[in-house]
VEXNUDO-967334 format. One record per residue (C-alpha): residue number from 0; residue in one letter; x, y, z. Coordinates in nm, 2 decimals. Each point is the difference from the previous one (the first is absolute). Layout:
<nodes>
NODE  pos  code      px      py      pz
NODE  NUM     A       X       Y       Z
...
</nodes>
This chain:
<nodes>
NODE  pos  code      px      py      pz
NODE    0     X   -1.86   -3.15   -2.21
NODE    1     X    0.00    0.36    0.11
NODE    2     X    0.31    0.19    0.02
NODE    3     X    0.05    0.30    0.25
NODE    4     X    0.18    0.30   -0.18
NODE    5     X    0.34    0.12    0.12
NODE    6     X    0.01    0.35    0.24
NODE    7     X    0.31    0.06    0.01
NODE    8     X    0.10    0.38   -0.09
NODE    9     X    0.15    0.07   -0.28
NODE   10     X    0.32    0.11    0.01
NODE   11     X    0.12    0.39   -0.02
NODE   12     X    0.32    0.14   -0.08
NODE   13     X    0.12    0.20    0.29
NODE   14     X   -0.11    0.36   -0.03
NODE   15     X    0.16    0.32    0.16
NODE   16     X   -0.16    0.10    0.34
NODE   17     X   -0.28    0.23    0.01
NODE   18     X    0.07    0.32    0.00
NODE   19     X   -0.35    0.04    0.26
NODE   20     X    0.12    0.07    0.35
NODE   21     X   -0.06   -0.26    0.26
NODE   22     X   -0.29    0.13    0.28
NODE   23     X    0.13    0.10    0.27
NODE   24     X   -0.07   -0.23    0.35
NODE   25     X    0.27    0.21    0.25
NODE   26     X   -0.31    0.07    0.19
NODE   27     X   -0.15   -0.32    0.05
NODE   28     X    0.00   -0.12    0.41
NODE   29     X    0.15   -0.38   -0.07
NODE   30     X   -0.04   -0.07    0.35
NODE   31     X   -0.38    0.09   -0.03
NODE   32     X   -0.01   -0.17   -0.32
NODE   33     X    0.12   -0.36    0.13
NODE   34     X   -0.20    0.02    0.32
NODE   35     X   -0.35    0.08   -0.22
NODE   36     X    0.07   -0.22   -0.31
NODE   37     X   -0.17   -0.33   -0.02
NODE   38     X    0.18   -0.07   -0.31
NODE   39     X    0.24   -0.33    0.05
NODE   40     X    0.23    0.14   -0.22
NODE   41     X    0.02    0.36    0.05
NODE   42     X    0.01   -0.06    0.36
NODE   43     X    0.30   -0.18    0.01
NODE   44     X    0.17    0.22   -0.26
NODE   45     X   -0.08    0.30    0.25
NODE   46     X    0.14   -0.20    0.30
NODE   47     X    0.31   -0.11   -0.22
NODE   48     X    0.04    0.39   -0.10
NODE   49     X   -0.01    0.13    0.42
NODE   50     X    0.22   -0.27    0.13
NODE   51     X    0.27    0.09   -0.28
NODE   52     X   -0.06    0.39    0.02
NODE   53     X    0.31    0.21    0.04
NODE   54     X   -0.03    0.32    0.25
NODE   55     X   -0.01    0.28   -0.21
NODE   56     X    0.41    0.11    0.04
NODE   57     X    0.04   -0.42   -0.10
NODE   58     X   -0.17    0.09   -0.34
NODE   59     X    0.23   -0.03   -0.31
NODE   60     X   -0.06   -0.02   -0.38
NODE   61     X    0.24   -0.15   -0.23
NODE   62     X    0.07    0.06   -0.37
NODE   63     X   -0.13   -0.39   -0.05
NODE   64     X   -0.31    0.14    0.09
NODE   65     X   -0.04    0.25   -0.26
NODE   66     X   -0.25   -0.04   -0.30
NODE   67     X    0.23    0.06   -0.25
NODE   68     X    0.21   -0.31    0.13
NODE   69     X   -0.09   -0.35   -0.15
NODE   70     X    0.08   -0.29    0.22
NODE   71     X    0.11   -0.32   -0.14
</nodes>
């Protein structure tokens, strides 16, 4: 009888975050993006992201948010 190996990953310690900066996506149109996509998924994750989009004076950021901050 043949067996199928195991996938799974193997396990990592957690390691600190890179010190590479993110790319920046400030200029990307998400309105344009959600009505050209044909992707399932990123469509609805634009849609998700305009019907939840603050007007620019709503805009916060809070310390949670921060890189340095690890959430439990």
């Amino acid at each position: 009888m043949a067996t199928t190996p195991r996938t799974e990953p193997a396990t990592t310690a957690l390691s600190e975050p890179s010190a590479e900066p993110l790319p920046d996506f400030a200029g990307v149109d998400v309105a344009v993006l959600a009505a050209r996509t044909d992707h399932t998924v990123l469509g609805d994750v634009a849609a998700l992201l305009l019907r939840n989009w603050p007007a620019a004076e709503d805009a916060v950021a809070y310390y949670e948010d921060g890189p340095g901050k690890l959430l439990h």
